[in-house]
Backbone as XML, in Angstrom:
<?xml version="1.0"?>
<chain id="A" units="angstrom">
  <residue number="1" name="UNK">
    <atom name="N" x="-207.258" y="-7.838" z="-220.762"/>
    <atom name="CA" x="-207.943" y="-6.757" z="-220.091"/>
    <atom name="C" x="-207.527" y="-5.434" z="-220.727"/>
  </residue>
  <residue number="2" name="UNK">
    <atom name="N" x="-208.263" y="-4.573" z="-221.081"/>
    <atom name="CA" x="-208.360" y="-3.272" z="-221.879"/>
    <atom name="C" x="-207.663" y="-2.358" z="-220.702"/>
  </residue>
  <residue number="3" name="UNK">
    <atom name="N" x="-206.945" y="-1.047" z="-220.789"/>
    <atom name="CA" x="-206.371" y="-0.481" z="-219.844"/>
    <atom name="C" x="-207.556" y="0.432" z="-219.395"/>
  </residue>
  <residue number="4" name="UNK">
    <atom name="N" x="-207.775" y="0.655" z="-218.293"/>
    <atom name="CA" x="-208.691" y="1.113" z="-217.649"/>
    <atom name="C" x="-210.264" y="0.328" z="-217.058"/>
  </residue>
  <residue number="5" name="UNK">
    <atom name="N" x="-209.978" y="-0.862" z="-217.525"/>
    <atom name="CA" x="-211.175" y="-1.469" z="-217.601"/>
    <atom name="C" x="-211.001" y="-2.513" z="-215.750"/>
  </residue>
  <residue number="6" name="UNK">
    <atom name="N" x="-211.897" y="-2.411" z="-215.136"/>
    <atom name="CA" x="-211.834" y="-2.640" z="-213.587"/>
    <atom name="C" x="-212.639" y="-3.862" z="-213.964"/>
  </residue>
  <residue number="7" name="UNK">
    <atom name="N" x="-212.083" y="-4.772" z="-213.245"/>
    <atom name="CA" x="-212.278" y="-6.644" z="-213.035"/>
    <atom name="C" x="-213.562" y="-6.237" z="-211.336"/>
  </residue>
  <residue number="8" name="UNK">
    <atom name="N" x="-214.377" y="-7.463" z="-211.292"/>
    <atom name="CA" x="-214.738" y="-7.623" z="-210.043"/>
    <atom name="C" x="-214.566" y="-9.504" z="-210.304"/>
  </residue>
  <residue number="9" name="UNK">
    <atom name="N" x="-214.255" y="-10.514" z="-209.435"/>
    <atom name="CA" x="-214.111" y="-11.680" z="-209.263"/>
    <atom name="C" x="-213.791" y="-11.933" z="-210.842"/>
  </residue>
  <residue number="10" name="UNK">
    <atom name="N" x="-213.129" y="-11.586" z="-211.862"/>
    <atom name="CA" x="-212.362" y="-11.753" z="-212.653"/>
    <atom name="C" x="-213.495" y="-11.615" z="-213.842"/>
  </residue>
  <residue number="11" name="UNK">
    <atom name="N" x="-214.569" y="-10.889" z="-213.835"/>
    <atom name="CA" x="-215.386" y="-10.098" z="-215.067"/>
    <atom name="C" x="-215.385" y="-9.079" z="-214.709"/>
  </residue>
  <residue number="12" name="UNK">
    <atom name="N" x="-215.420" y="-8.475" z="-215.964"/>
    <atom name="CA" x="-215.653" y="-6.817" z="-216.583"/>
    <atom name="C" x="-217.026" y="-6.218" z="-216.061"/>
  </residue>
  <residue number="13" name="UNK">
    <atom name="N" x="-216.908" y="-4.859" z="-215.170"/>
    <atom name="CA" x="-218.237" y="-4.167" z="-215.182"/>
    <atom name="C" x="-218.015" y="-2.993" z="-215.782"/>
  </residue>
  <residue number="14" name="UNK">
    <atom name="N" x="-219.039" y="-2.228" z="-215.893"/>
    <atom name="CA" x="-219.084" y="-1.059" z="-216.409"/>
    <atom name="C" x="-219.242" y="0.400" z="-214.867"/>
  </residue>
  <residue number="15" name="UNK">
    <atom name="N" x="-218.552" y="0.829" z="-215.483"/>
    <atom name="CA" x="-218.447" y="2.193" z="-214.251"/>
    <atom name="C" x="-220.104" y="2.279" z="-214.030"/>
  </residue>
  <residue number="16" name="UNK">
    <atom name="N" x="-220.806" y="2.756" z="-214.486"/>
    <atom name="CA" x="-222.618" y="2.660" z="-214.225"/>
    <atom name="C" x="-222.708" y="1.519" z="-212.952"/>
  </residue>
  <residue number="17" name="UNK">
    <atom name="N" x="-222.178" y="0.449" z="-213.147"/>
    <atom name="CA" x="-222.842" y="-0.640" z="-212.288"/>
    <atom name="C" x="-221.521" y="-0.725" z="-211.288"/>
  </residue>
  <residue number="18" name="UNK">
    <atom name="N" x="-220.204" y="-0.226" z="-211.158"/>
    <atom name="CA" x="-219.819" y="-0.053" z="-209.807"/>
    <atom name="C" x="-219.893" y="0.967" z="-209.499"/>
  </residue>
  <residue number="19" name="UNK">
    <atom name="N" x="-220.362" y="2.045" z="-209.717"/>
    <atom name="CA" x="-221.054" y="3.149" z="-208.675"/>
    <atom name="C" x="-221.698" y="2.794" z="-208.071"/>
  </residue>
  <residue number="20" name="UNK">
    <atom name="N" x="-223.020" y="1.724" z="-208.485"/>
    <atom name="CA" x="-223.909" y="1.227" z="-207.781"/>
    <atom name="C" x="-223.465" y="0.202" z="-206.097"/>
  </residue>
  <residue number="21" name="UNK">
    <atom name="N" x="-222.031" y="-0.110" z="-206.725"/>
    <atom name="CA" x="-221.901" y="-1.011" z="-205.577"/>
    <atom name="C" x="-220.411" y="-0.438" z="-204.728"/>
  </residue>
  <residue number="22" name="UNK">
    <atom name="N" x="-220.153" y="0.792" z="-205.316"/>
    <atom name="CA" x="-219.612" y="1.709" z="-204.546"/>
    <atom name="C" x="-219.537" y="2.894" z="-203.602"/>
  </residue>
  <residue number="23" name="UNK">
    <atom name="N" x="-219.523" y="3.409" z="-202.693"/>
    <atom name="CA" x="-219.576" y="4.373" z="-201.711"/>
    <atom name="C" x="-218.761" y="4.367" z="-201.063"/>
  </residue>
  <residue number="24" name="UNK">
    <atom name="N" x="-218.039" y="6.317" z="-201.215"/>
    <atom name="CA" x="-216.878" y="6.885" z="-200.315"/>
    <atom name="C" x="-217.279" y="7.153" z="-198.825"/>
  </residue>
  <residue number="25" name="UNK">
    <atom name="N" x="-216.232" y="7.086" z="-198.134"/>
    <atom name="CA" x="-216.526" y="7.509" z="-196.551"/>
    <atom name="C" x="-215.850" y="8.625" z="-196.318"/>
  </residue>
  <residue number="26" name="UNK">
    <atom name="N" x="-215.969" y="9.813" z="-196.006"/>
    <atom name="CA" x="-215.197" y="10.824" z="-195.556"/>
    <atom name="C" x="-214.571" y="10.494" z="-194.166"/>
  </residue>
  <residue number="27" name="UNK">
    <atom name="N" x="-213.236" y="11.429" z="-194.133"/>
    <atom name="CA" x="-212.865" y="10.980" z="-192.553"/>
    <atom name="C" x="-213.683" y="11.772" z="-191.952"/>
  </residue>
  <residue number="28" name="UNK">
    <atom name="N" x="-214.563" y="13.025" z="-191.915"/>
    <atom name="CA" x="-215.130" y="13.463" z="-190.841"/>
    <atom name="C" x="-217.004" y="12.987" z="-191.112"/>
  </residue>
  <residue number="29" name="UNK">
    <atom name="N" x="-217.480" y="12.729" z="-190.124"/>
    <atom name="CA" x="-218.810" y="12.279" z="-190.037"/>
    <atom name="C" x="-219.610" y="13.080" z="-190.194"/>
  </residue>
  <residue number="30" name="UNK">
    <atom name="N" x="-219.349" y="14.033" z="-190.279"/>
    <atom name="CA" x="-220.700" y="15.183" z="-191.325"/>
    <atom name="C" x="-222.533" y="15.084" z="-191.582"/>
  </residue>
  <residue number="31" name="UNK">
    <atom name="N" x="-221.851" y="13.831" z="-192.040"/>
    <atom name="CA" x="-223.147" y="12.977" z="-192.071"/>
    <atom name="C" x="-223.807" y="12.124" z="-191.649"/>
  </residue>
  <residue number="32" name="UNK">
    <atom name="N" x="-223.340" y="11.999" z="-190.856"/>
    <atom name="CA" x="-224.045" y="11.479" z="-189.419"/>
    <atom name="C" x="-225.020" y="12.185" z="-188.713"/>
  </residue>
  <residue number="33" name="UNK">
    <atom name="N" x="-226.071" y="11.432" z="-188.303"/>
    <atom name="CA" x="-226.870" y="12.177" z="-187.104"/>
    <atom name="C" x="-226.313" y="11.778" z="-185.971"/>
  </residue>
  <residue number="34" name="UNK">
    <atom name="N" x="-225.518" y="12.504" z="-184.992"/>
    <atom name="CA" x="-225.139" y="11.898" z="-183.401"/>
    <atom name="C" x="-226.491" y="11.238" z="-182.547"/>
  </residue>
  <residue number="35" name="UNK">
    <atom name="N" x="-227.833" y="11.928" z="-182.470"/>
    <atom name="CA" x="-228.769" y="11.866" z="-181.765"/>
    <atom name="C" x="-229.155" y="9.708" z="-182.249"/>
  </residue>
  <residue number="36" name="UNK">
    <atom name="N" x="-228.871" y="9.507" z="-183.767"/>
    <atom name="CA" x="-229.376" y="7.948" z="-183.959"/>
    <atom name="C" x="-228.239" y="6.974" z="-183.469"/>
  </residue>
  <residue number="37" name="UNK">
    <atom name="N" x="-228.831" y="5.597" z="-182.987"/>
    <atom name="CA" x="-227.846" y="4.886" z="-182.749"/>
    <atom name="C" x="-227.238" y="4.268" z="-184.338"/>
  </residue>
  <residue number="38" name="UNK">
    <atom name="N" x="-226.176" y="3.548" z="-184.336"/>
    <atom name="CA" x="-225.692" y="2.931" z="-185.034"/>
    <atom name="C" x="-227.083" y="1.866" z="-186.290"/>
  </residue>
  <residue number="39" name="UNK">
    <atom name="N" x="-227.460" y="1.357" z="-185.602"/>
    <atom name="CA" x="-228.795" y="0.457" z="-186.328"/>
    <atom name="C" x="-229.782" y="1.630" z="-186.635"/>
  </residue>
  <residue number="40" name="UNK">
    <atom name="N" x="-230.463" y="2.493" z="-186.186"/>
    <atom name="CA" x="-231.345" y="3.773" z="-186.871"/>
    <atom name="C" x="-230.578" y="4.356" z="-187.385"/>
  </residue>
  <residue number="41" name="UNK">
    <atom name="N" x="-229.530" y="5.030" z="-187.993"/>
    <atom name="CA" x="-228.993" y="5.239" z="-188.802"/>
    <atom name="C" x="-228.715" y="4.314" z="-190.035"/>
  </residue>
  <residue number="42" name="UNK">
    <atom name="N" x="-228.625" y="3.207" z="-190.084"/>
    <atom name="CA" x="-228.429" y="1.985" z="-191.250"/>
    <atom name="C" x="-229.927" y="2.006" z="-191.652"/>
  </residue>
  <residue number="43" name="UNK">
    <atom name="N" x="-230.798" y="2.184" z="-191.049"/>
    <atom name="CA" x="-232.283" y="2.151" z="-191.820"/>
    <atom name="C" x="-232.330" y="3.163" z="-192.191"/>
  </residue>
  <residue number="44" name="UNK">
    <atom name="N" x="-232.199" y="3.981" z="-191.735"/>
    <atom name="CA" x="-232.572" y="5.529" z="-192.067"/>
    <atom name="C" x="-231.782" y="5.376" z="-194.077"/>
  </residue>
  <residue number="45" name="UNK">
    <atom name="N" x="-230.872" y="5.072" z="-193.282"/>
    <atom name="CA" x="-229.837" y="5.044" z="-194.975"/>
    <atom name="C" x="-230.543" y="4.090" z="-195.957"/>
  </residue>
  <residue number="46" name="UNK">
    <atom name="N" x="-231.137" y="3.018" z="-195.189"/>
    <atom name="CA" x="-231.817" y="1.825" z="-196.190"/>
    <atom name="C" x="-233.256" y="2.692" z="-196.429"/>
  </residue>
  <residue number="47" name="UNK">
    <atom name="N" x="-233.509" y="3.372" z="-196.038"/>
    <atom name="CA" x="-235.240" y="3.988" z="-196.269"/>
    <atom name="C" x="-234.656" y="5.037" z="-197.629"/>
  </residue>
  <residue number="48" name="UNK">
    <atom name="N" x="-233.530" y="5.539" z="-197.299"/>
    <atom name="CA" x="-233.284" y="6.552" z="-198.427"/>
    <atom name="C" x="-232.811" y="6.173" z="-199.833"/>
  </residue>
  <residue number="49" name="UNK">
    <atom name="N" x="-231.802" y="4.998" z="-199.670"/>
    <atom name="CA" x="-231.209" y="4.315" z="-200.834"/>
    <atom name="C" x="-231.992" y="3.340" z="-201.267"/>
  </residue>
  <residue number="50" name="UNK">
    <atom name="N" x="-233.070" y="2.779" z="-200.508"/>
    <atom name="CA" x="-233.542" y="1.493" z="-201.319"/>
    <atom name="C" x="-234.898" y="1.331" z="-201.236"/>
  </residue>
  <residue number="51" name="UNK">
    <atom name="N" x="-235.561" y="2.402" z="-201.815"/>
    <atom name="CA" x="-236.998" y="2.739" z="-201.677"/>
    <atom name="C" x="-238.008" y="1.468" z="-202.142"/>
  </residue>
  <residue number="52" name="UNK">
    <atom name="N" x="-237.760" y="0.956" z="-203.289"/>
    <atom name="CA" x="-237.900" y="-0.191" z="-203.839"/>
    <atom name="C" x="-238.606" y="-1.897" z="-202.610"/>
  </residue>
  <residue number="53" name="UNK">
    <atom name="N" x="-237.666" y="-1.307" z="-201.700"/>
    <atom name="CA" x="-237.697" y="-2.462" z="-200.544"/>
    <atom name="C" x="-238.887" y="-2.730" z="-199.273"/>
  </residue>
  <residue number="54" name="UNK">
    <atom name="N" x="-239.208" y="-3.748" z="-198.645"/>
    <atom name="CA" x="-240.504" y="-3.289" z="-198.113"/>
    <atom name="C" x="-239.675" y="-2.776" z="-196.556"/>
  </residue>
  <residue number="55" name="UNK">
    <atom name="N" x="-240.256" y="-2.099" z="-195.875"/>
    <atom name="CA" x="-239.784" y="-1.304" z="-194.723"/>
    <atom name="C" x="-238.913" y="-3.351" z="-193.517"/>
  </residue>
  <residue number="56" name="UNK">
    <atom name="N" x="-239.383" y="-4.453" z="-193.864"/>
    <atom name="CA" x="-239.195" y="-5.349" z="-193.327"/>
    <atom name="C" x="-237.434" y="-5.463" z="-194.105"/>
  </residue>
  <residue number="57" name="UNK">
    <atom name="N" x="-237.826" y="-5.752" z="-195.428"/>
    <atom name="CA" x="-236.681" y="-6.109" z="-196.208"/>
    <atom name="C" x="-235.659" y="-4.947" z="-196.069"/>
  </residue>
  <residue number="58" name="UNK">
    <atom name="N" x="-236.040" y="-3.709" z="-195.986"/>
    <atom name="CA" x="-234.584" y="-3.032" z="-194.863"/>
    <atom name="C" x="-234.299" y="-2.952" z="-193.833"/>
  </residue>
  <residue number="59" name="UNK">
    <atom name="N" x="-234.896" y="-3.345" z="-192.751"/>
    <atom name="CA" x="-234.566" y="-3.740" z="-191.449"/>
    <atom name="C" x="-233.413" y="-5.021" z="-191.660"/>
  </residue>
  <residue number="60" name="UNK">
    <atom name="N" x="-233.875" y="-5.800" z="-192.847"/>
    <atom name="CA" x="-233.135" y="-7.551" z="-192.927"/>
    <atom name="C" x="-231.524" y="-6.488" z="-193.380"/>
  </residue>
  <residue number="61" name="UNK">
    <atom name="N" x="-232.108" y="-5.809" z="-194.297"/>
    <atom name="CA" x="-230.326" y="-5.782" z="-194.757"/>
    <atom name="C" x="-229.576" y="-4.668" z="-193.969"/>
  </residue>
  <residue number="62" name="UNK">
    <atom name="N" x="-230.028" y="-3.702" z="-192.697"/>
    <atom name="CA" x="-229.532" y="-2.843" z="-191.904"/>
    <atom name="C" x="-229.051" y="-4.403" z="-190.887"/>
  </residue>
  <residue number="63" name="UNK">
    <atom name="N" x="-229.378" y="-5.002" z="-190.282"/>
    <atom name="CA" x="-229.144" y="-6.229" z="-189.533"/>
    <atom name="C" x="-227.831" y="-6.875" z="-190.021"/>
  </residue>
  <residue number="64" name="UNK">
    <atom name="N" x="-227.751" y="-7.261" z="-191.445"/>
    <atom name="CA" x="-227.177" y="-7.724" z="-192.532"/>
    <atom name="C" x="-225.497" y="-7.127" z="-192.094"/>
  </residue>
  <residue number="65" name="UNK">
    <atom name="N" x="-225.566" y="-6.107" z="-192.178"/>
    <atom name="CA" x="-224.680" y="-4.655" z="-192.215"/>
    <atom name="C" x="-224.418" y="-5.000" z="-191.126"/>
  </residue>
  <residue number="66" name="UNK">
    <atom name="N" x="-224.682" y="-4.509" z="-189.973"/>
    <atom name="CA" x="-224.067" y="-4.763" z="-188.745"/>
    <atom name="C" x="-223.382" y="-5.632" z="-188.535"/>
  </residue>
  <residue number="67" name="UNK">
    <atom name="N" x="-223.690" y="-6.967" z="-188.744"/>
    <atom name="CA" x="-222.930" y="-7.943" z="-189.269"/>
    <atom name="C" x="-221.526" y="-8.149" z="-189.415"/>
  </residue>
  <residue number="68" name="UNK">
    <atom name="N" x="-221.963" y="-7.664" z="-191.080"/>
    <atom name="CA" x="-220.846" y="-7.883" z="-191.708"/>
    <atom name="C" x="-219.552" y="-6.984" z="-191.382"/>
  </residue>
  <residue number="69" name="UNK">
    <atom name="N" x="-219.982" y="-5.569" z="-191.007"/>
    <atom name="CA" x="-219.031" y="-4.876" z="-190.684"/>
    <atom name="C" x="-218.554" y="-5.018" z="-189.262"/>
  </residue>
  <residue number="70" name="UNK">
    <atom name="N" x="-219.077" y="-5.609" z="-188.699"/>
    <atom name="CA" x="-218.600" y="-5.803" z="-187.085"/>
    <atom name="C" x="-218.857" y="-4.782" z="-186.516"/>
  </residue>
  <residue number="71" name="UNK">
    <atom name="N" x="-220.261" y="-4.270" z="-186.293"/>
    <atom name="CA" x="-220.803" y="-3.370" z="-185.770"/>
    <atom name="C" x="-222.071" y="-3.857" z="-184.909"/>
  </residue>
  <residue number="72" name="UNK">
    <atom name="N" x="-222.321" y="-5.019" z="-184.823"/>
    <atom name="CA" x="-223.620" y="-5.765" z="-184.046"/>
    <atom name="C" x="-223.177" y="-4.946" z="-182.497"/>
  </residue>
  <residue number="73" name="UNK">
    <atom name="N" x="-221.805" y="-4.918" z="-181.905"/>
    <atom name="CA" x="-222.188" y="-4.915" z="-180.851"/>
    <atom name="C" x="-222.284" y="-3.411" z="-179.879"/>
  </residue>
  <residue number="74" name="UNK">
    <atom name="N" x="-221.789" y="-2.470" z="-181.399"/>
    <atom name="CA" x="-222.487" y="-1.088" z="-181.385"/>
    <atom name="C" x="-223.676" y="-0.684" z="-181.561"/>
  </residue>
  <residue number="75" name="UNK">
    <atom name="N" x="-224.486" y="-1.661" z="-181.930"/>
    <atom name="CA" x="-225.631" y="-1.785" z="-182.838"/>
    <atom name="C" x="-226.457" y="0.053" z="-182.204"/>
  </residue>
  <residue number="76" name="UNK">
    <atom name="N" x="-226.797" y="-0.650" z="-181.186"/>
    <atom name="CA" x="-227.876" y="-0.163" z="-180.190"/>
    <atom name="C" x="-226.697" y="1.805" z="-179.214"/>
  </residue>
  <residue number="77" name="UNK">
    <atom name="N" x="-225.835" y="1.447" z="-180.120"/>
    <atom name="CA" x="-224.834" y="3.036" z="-179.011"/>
    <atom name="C" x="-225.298" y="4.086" z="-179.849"/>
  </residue>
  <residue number="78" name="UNK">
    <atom name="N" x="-225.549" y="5.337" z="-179.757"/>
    <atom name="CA" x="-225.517" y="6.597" z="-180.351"/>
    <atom name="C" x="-224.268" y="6.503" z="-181.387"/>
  </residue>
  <residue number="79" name="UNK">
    <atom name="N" x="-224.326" y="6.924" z="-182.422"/>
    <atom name="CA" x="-223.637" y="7.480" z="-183.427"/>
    <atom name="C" x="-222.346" y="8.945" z="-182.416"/>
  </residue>
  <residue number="80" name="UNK">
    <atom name="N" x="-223.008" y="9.359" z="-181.906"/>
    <atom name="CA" x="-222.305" y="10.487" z="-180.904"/>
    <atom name="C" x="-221.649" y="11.445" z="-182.003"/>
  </residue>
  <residue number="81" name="UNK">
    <atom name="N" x="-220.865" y="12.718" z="-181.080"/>
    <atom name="CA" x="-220.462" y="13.774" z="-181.634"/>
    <atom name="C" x="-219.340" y="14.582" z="-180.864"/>
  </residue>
  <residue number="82" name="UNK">
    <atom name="N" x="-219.167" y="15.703" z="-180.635"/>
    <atom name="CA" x="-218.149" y="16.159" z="-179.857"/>
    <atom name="C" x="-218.323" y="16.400" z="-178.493"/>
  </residue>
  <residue number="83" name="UNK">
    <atom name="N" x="-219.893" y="16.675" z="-178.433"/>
    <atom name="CA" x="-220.366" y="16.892" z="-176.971"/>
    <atom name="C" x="-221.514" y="15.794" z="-176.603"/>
  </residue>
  <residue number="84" name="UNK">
    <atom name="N" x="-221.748" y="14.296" z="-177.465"/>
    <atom name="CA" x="-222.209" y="13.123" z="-176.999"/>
    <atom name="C" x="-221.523" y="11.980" z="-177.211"/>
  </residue>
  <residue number="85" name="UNK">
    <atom name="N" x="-220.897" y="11.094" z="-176.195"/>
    <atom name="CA" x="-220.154" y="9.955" z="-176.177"/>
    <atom name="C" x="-221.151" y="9.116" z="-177.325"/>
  </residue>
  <residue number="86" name="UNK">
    <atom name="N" x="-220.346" y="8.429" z="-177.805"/>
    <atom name="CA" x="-220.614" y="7.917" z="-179.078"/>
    <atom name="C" x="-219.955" y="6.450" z="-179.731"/>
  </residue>
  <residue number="87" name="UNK">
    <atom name="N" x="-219.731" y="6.187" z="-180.312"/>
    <atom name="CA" x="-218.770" y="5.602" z="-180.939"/>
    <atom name="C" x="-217.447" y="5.803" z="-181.499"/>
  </residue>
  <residue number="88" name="UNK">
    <atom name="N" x="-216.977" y="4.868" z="-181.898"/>
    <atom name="CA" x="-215.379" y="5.014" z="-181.913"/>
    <atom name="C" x="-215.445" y="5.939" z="-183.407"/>
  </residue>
  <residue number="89" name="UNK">
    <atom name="N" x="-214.396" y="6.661" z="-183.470"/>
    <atom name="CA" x="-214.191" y="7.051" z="-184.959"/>
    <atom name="C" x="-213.712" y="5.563" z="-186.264"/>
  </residue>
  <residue number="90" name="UNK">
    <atom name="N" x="-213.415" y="4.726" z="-186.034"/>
    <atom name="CA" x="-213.218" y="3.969" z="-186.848"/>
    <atom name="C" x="-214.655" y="3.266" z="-186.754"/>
  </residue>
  <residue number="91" name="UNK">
    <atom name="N" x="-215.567" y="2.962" z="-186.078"/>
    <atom name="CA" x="-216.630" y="2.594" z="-186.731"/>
    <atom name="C" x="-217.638" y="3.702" z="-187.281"/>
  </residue>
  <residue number="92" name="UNK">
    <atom name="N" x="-217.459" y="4.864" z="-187.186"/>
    <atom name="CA" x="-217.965" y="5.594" z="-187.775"/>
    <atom name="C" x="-218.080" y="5.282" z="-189.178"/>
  </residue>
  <residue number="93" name="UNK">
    <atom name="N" x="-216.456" y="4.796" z="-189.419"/>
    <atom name="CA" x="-216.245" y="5.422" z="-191.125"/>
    <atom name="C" x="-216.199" y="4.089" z="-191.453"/>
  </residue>
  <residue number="94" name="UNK">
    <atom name="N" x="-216.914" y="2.854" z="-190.136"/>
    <atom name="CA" x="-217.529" y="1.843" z="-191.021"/>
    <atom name="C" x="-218.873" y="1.849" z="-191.426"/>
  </residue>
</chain>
């Protein structure tokens, strides 16, 4: 392995193609809308990042997401803010 060179399941990618499968979380939610729940917010994000997709096939992978991150049973709560009960800060910055 070359120094600097980042493994995924033990092959070489190129920085170009893990940007693609990378994204930072800030600790403050900024970017959040409080007013969407948890699941309208994951589409909202799938309508913006994955234009490509049919409005069905991002609903599948906002669903997907919930999932995986253990957020199904926030699914349906407001995102919230300082003056709307909301969600926890650690699923935020899932």
């Amino acid at each position: 392995m070359a120094s600097g060179e980042v493994l995924i399941n033990g092959l070489p990618i190129t920085g170009e193609k893990l940007a693609l499968l990378l994204s930072s979380v800030s600790q403050h939610d900024d970017g959040l809308l409080p007013s969407l729940t948890v699941r309208e917010t994951l589409r909202f994000a799938a309508s913006l990042r994955l234009p490509y997709l049919s409005n069905q096939a991002k609903h599948q992978k906002a669903e997907e997401l919930l999932f995986r991150l253990g957020l199904k049973n926030c699914a349906n709560t407001l995102i919230g803010s300082e003056v709307i009960k909301g969600i926890s800060g650690g699923e935020k910055r899932r």
